[in-house]
Backbone as a printed PyTorch tensor [residue, N CA C, xyz], in Angstrom:
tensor([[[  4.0980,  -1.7270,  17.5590],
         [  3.8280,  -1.2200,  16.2190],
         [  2.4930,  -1.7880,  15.7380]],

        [[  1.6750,  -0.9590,  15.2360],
         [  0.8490,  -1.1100,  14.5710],
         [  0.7310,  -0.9210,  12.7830]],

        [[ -0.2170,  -1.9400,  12.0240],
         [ -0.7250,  -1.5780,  10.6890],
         [ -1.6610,  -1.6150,  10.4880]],

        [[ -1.6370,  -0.2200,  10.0400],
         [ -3.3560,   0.0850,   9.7980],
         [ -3.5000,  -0.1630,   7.7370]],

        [[ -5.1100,  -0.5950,   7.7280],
         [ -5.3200,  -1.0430,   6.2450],
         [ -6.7880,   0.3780,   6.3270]],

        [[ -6.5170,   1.1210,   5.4510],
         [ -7.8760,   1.9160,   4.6920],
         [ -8.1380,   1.7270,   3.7520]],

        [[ -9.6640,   1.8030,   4.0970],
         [-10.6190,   1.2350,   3.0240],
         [-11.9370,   1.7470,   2.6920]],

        [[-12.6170,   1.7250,   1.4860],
         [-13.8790,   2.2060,   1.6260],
         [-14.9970,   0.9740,   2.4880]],

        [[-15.6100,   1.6550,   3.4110],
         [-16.5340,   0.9660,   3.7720],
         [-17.9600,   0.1110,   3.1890]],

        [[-18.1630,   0.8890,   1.8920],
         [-18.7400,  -0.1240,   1.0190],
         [-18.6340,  -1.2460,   0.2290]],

        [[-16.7500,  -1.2410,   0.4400],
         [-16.7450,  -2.0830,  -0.5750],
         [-15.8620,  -3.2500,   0.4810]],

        [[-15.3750,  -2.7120,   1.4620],
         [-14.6100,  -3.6480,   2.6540],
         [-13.0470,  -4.0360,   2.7640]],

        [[-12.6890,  -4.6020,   3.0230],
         [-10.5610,  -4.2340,   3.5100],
         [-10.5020,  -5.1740,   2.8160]],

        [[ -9.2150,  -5.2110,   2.3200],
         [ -8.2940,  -5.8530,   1.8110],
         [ -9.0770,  -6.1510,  -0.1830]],

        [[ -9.7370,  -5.4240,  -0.4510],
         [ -9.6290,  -5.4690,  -1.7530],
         [ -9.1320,  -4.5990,  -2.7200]],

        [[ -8.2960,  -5.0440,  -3.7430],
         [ -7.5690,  -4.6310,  -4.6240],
         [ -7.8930,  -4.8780,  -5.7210]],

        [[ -7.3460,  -3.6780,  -6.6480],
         [ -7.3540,  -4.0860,  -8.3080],
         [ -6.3560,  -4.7050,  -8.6350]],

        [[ -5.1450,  -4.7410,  -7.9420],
         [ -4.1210,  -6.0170,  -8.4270],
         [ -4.8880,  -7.2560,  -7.8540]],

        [[ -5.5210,  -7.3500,  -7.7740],
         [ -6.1040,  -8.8620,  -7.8020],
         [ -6.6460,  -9.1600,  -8.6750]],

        [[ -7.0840,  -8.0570, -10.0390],
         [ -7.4940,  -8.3780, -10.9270],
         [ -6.7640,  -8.6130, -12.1160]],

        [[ -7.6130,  -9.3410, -12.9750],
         [ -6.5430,  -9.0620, -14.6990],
         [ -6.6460,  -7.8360, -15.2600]],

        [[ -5.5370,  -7.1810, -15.8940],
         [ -5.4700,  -6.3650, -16.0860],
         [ -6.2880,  -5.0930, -17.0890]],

        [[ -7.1850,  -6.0520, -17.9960],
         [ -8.4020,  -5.2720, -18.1170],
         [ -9.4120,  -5.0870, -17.1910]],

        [[ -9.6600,  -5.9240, -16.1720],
         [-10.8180,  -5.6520, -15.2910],
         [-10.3230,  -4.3760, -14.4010]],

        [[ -9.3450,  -4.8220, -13.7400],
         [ -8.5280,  -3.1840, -13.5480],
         [ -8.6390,  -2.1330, -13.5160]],

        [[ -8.4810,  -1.9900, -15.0980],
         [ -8.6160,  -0.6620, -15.6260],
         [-10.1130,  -0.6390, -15.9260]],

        [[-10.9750,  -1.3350, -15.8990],
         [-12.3210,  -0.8610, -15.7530],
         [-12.8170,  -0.3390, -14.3430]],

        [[-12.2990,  -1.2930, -13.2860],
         [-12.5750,  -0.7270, -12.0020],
         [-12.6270,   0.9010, -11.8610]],

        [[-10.8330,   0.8410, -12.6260],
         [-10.6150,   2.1890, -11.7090],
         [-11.5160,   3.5160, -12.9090]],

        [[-12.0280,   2.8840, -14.1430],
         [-12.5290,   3.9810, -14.7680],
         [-13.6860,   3.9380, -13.8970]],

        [[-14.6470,   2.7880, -13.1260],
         [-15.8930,   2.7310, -12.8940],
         [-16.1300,   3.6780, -11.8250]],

        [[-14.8670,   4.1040, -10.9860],
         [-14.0610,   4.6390,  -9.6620],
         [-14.1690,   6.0170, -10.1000]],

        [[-13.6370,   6.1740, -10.8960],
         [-13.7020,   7.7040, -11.5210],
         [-15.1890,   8.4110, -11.5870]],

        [[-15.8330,   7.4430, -12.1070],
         [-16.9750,   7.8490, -12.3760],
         [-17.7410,   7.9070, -11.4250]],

        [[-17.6990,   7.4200, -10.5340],
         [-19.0270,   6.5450,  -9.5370],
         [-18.6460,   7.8880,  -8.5530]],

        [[-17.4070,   7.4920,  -8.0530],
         [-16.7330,   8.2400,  -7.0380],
         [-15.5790,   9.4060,  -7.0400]],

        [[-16.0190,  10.4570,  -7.8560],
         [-15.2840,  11.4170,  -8.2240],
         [-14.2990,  11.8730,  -6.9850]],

        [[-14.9650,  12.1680,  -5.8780],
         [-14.0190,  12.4970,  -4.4120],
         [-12.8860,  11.8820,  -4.6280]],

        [[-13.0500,  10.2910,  -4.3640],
         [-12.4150,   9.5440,  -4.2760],
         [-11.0640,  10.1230,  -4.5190]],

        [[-10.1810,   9.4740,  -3.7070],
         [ -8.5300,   9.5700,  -3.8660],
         [ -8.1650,   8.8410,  -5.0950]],

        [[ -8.6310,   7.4820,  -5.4440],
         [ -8.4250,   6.5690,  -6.3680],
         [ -8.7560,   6.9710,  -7.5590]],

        [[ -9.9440,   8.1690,  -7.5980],
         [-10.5500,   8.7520,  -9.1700],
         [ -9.7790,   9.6290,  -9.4000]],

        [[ -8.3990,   9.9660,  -9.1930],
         [ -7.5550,  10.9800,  -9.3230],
         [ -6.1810,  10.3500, -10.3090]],

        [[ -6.4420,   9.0610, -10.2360],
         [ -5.2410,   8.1240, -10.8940],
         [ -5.2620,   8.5160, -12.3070]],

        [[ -4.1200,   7.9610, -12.6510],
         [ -3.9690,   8.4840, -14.3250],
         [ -4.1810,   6.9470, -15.0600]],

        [[ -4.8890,   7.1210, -16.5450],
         [ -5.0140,   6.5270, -16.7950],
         [ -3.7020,   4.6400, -17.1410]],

        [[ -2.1760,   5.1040, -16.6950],
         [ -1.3230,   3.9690, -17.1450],
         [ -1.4510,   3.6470, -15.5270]],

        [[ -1.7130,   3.9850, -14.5240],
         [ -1.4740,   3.8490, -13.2470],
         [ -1.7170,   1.8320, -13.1710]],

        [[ -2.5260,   1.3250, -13.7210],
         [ -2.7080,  -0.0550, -13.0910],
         [ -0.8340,  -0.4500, -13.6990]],

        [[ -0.7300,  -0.2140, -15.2820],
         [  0.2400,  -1.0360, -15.5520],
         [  1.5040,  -0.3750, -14.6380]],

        [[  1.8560,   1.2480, -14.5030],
         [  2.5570,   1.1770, -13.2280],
         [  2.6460,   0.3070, -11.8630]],

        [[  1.2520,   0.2210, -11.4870],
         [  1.3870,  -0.6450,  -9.9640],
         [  2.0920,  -1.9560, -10.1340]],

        [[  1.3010,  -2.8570, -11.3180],
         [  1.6470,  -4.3350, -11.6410],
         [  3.1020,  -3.8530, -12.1940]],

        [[  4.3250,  -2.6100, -12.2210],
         [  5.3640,  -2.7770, -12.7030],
         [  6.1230,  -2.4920, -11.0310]],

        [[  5.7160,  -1.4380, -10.5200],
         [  6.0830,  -1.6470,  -9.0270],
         [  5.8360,  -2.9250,  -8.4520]],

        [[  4.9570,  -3.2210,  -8.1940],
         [  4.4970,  -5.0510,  -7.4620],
         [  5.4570,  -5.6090,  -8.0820]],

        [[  6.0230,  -6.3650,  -9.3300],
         [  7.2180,  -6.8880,  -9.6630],
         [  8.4510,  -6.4110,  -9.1120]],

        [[  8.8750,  -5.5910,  -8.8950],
         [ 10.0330,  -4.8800,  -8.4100],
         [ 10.1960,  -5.4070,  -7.1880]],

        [[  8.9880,  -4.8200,  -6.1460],
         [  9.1020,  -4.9470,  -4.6260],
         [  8.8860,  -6.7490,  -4.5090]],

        [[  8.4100,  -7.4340,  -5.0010],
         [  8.4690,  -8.8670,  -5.2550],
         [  9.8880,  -9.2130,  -5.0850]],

        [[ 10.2960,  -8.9590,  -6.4550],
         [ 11.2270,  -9.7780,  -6.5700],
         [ 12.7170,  -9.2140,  -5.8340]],

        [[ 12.2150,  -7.7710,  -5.4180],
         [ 13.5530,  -7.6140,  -4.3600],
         [ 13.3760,  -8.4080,  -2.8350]],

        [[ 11.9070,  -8.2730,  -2.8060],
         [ 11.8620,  -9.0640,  -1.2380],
         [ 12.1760, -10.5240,  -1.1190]],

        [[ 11.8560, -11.2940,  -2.4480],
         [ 12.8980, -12.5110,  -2.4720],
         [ 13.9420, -12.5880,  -2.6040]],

        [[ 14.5150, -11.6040,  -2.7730],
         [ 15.8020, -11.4620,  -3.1640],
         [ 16.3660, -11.2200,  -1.4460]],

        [[ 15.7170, -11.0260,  -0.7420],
         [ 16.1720, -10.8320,   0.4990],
         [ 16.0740, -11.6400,   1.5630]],

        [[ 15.2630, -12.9500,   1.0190],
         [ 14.6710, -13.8800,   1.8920],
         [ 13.3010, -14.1830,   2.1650]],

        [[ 12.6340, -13.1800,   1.7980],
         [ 11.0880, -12.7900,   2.1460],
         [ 10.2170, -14.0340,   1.7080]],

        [[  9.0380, -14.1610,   2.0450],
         [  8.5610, -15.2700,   2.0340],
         [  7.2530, -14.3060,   1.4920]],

        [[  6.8290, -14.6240,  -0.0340],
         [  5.6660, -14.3050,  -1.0010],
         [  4.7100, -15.7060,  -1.1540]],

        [[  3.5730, -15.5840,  -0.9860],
         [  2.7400, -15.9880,  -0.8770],
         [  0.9760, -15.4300,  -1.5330]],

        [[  1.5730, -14.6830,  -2.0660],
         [  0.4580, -13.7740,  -3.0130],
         [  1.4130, -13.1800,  -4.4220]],

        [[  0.3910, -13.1660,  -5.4710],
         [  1.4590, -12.2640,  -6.8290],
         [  1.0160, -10.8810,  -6.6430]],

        [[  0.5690, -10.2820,  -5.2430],
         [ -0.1120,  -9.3400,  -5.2220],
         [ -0.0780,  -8.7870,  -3.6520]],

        [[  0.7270,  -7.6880,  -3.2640],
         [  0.3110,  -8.0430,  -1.4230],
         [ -0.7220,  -6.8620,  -1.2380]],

        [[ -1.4480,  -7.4130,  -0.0680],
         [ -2.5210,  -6.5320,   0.7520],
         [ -1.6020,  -5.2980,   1.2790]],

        [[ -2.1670,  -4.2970,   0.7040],
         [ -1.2530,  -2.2250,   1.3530],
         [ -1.7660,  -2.2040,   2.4530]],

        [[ -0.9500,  -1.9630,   3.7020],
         [ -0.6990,  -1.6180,   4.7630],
         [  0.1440,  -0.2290,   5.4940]],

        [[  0.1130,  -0.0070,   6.1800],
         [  0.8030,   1.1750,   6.8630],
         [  0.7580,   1.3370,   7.9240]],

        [[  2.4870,   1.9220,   8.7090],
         [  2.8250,   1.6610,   9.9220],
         [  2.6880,   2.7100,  10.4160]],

        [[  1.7570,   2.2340,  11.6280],
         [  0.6730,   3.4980,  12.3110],
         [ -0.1090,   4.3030,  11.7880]],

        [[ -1.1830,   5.0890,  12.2030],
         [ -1.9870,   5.7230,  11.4670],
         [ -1.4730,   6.5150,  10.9940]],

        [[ -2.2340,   7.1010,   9.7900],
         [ -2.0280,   8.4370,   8.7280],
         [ -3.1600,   8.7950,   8.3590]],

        [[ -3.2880,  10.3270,   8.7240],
         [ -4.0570,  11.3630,   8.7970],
         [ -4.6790,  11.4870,   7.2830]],

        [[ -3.5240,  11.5850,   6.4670],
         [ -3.6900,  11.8070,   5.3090],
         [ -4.4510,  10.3930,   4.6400]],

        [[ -3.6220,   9.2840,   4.5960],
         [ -4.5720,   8.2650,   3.9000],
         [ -6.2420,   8.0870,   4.7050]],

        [[ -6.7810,   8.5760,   5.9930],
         [ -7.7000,   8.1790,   6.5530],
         [ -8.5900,   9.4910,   5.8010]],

        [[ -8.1720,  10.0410,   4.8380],
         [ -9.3440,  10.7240,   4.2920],
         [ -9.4340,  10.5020,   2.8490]],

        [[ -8.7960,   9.1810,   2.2920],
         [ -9.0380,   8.8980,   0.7960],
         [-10.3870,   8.4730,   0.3360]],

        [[-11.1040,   7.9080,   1.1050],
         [-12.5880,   7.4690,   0.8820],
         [-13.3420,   7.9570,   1.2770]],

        [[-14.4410,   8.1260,   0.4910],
         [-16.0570,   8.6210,   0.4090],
         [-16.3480,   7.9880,   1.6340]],

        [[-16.7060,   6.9570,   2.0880],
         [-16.8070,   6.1630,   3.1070],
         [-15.9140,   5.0640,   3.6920]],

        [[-15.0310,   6.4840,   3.9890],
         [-13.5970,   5.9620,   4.7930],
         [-13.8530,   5.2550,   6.0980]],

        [[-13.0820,   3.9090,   6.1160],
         [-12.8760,   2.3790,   7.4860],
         [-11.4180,   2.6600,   7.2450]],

        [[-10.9150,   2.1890,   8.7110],
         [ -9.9900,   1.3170,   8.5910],
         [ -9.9520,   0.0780,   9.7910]],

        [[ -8.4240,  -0.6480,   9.5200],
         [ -8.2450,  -1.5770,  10.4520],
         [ -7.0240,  -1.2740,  10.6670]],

        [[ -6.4630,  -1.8830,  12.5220],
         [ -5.7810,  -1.6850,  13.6790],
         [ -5.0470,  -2.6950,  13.8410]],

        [[ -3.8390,  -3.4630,  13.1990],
         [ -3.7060,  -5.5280,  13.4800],
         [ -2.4690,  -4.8790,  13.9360]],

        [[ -2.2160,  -5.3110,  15.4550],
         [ -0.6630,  -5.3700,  15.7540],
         [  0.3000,  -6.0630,  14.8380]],

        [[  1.5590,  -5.7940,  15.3030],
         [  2.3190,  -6.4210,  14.1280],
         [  2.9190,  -7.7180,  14.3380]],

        [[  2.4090,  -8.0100,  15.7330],
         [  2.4060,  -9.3550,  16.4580],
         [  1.9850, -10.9610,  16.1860]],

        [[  0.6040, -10.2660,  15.0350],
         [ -0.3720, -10.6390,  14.2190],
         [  0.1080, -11.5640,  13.5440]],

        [[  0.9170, -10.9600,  12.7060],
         [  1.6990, -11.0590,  11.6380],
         [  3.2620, -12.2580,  11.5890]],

        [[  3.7010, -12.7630,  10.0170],
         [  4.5580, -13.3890,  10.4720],
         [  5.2360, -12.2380,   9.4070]],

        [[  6.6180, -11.5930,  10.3710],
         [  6.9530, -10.2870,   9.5260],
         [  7.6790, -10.9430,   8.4090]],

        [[  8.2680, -12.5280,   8.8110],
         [  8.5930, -12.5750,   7.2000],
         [  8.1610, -12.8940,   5.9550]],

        [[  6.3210, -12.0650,   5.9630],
         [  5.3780, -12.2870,   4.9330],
         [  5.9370, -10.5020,   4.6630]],

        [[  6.2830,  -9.4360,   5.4070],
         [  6.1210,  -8.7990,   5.1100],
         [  6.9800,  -7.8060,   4.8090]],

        [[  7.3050,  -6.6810,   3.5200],
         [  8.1350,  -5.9370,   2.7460],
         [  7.5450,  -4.8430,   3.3580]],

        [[  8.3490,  -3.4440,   3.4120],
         [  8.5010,  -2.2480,   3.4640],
         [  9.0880,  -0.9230,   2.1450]],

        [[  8.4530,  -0.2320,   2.8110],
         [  8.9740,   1.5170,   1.4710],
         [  8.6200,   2.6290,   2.6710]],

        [[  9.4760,   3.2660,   3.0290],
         [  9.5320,   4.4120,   3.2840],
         [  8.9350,   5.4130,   2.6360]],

        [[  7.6710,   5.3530,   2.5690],
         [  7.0450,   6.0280,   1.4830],
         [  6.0330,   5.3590,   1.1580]],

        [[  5.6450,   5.5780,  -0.0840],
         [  4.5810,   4.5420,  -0.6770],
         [  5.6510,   4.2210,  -1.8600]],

        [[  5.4900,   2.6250,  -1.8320],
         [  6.1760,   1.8260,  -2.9460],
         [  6.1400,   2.6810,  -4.5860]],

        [[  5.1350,   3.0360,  -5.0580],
         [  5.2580,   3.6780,  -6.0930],
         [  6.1630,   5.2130,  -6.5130]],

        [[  6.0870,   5.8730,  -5.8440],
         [  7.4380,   7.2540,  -5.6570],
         [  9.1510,   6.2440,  -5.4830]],

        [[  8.8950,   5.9840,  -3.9840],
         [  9.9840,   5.2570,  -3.7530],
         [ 10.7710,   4.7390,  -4.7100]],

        [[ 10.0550,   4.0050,  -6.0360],
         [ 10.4450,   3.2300,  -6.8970],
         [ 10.8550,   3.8310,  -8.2390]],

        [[  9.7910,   5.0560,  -8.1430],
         [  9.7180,   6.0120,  -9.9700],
         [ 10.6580,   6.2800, -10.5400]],

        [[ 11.2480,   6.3310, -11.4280],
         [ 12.6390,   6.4090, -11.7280],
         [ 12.7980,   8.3210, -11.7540]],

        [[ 11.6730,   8.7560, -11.8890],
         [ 11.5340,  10.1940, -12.0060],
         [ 11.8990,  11.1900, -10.5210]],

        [[ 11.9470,  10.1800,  -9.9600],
         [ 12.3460,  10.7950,  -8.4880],
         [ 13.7320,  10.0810,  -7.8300]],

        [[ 14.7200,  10.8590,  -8.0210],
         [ 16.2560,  11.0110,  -7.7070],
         [ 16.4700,  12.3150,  -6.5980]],

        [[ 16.3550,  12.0130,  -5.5510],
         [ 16.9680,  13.1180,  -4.9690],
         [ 17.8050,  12.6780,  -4.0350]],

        [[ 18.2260,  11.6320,  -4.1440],
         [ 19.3880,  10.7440,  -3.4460],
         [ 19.2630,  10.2490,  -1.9010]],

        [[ 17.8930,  10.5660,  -1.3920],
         [ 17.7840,  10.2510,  -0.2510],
         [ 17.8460,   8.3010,  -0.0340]],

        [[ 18.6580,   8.2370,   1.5460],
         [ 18.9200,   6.7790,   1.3830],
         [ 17.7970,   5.5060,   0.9040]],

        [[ 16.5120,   6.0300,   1.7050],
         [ 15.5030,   4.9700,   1.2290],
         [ 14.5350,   4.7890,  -0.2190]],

        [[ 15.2200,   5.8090,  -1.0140],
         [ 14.6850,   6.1990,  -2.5980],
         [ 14.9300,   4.1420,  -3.1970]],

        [[ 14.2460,   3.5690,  -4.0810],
         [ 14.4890,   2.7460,  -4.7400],
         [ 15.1570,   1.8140,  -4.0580]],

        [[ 14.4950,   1.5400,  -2.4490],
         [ 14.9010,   0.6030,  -1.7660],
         [ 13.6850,  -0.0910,  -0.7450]],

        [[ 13.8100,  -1.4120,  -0.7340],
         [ 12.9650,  -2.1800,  -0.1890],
         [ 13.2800,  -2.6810,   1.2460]],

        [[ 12.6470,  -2.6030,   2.3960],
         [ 12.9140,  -3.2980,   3.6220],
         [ 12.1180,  -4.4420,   4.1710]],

        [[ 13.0070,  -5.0960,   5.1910],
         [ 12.4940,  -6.5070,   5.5040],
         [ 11.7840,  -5.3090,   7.2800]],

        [[ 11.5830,  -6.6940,   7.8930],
         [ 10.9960,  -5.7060,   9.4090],
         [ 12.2900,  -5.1650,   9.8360]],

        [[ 13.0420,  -5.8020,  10.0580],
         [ 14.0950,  -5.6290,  10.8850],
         [ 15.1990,  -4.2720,  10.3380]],

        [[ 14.8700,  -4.0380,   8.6270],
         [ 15.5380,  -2.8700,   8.6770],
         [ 14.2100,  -1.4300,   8.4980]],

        [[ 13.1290,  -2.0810,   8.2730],
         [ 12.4030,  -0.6230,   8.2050],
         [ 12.5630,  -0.0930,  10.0020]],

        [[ 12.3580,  -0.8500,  10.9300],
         [ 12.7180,  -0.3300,  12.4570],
         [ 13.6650,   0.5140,  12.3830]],

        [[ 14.8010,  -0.0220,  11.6310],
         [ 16.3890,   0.8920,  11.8880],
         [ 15.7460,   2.1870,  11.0380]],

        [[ 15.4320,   2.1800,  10.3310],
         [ 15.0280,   3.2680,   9.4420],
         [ 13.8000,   4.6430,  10.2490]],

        [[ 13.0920,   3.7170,  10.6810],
         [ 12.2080,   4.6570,  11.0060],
         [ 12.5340,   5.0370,  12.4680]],

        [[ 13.4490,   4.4080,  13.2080],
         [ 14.6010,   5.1810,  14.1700],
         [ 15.0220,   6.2030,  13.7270]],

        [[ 15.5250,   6.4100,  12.4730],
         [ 16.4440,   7.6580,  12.0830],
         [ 15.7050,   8.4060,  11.8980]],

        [[ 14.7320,   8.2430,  10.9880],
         [ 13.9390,   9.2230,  10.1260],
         [ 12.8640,   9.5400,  11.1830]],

        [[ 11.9230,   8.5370,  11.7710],
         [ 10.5790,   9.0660,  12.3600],
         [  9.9480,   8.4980,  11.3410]],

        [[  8.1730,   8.5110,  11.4420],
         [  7.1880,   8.4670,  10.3420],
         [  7.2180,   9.4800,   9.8230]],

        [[  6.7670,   9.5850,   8.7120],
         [  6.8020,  10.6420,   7.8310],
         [  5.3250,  11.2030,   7.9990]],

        [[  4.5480,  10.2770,   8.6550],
         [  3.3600,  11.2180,   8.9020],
         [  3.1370,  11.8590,  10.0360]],

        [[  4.2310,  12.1840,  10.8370],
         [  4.6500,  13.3970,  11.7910],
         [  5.4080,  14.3120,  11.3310]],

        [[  6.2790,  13.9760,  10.3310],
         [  7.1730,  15.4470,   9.7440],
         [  6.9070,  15.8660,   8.3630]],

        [[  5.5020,  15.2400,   7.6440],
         [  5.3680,  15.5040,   6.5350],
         [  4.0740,  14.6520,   5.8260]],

        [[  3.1330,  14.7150,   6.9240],
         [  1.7300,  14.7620,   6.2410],
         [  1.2390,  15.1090,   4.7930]],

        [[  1.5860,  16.6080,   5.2690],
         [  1.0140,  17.5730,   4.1050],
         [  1.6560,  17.3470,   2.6920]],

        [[  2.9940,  16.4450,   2.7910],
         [  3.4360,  16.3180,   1.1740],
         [  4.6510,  17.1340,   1.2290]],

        [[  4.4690,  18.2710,   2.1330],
         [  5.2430,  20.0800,   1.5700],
         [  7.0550,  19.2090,   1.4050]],

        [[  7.3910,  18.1190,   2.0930],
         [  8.6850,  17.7490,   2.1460],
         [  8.8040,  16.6410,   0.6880]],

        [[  7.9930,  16.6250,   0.1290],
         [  8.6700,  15.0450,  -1.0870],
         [  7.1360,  14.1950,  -0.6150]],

        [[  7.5650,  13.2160,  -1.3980],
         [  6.3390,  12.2120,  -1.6030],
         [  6.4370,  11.3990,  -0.3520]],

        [[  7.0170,  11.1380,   0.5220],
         [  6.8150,  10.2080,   1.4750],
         [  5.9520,  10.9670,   2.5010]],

        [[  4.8550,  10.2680,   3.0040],
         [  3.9050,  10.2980,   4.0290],
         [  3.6290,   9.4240,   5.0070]],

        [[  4.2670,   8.1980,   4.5110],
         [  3.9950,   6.8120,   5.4420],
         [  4.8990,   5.8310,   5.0650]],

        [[  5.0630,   4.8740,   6.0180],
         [  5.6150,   4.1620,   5.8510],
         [  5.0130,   2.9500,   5.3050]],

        [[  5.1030,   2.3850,   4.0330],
         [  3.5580,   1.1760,   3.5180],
         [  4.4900,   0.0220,   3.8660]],

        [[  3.7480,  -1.4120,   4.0680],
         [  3.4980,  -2.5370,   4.1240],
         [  3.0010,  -2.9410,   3.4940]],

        [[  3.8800,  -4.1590,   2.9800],
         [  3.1230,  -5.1450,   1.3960],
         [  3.3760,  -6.4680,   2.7860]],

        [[  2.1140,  -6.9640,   2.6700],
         [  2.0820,  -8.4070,   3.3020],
         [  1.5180,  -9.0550,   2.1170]],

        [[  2.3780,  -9.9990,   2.5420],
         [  2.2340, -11.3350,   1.1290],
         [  2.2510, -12.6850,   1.3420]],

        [[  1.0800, -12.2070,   2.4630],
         [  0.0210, -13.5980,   2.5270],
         [ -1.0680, -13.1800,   3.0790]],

        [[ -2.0960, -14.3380,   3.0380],
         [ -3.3620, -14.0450,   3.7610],
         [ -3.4530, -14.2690,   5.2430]],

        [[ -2.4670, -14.9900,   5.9530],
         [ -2.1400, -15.0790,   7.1600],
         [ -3.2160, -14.5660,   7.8280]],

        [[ -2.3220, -13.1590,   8.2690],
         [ -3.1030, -12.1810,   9.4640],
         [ -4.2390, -11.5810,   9.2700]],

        [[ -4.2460, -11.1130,   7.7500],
         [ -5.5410, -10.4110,   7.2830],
         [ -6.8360, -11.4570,   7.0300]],

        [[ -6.7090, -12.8340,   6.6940],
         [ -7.4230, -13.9220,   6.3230],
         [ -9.1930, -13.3360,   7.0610]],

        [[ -9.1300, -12.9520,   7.8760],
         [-10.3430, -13.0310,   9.2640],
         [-10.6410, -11.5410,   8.4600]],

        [[ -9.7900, -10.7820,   7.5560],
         [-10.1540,  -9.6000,   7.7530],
         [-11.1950,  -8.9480,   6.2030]],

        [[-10.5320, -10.4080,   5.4950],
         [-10.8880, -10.3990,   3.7820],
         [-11.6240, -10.1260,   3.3580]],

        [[-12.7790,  -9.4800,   2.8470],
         [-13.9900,  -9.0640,   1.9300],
         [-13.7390,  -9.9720,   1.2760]],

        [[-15.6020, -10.5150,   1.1810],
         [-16.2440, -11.4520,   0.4370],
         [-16.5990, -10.5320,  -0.3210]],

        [[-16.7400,  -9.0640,  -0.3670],
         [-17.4840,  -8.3370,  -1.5550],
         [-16.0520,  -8.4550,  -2.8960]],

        [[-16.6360,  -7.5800,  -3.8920],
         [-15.7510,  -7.2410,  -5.1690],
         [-16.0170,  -6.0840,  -5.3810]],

        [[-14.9110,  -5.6100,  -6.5080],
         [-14.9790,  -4.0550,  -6.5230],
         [-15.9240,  -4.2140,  -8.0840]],

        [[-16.2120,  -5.1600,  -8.7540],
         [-17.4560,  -5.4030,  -9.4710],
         [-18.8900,  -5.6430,  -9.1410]],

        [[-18.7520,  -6.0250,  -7.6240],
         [-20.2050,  -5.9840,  -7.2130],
         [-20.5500,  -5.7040,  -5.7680]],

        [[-20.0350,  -4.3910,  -6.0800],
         [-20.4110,  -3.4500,  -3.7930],
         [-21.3290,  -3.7560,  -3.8340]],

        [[-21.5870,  -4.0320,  -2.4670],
         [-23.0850,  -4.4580,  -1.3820],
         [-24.6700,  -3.1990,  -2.1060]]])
């Protein structure tokens, strides 16, 4: 198994606006809008940061709740194996390739999906992995049953799941991989 991290190439992997306070944030992502209209990220709605920082609490505190070992108030987004679809969110779309070997999996949480749908309260359609969090050992069982979702549902046409994301919550594996840049001051 592989996790792949996409990123814009100007600005470099593993940076986030949850790393910021929550006004800088929401300036990013207006600066995002503006700068970089394409962009996947200039498409966000304006409550989207305080959504994420309300998802990130959730998937937190269920993955301790499971044993998980957090090491960030914030984890680096990941995804298991490539996706077609996220490798075209950036203007000057990178990504990265880290086996999962890399990794100590009990830094790391799972969503069948992307954590934010998964979680929305607006989406009930009773499927088993809706509003549920996995450790390694059960996203495997899971994606036994199901498959990736970015072989049976790229395009969206089935529901919001496209991938399977990874919250790692530490700097561990990615440490070597970190941008010294900021999303306040690209190269």
């Amino acid at each position: 198994m592989f996790l792949y991290h996409y990123y814009d190439a100007a600005v470099g992997p593993f940076v986030s606006i949850s790393d910021l306070p929550g006004d800088q944030a929401r300036a990013v992502l207006e600066t995002i809008k503006q700068t970089k209209p394409k962009a996947q990220s200039a498409q966000r709605h304006d409550k989207y940061v305080e959504y994420r920082r309300n998802c990130e609490s959730i998937i937190r505190a269920e993955f301790i709740r499971k044993g998980g070992v957090v090491q960030r108030s914030s984890p680096h987004y990941m995804v298991v194996e490539h996706s077609p679809w996220l490798s075209t969110w950036f203007e000057n779309g990178a990504s990265l390739k880290i086996p999962i070997e890399e990794f100590d999996v009990n830094t790391i949480s799972f969503t069948y999906g992307d954590s934010m749908p998964t979680f929305s309260p607006l989406i009930n359609d009773g499927k088993e992995y809706r509003h549920t969090l996995y450790t390694y050992p059960e996203i495997v069982s899971i994606i036994d049953k199901y498959g990736l979702p970015q072989n049976w549902n790229n395009d969206g046409k089935y529901g919001p799941e496209r991938y399977v994301e990874a919250h790692v919550w530490s700097d561990g594996a990615v440490g070597r991989y970190l941008s010294e840049r900021s999303l306040f001051n690209p190269p």
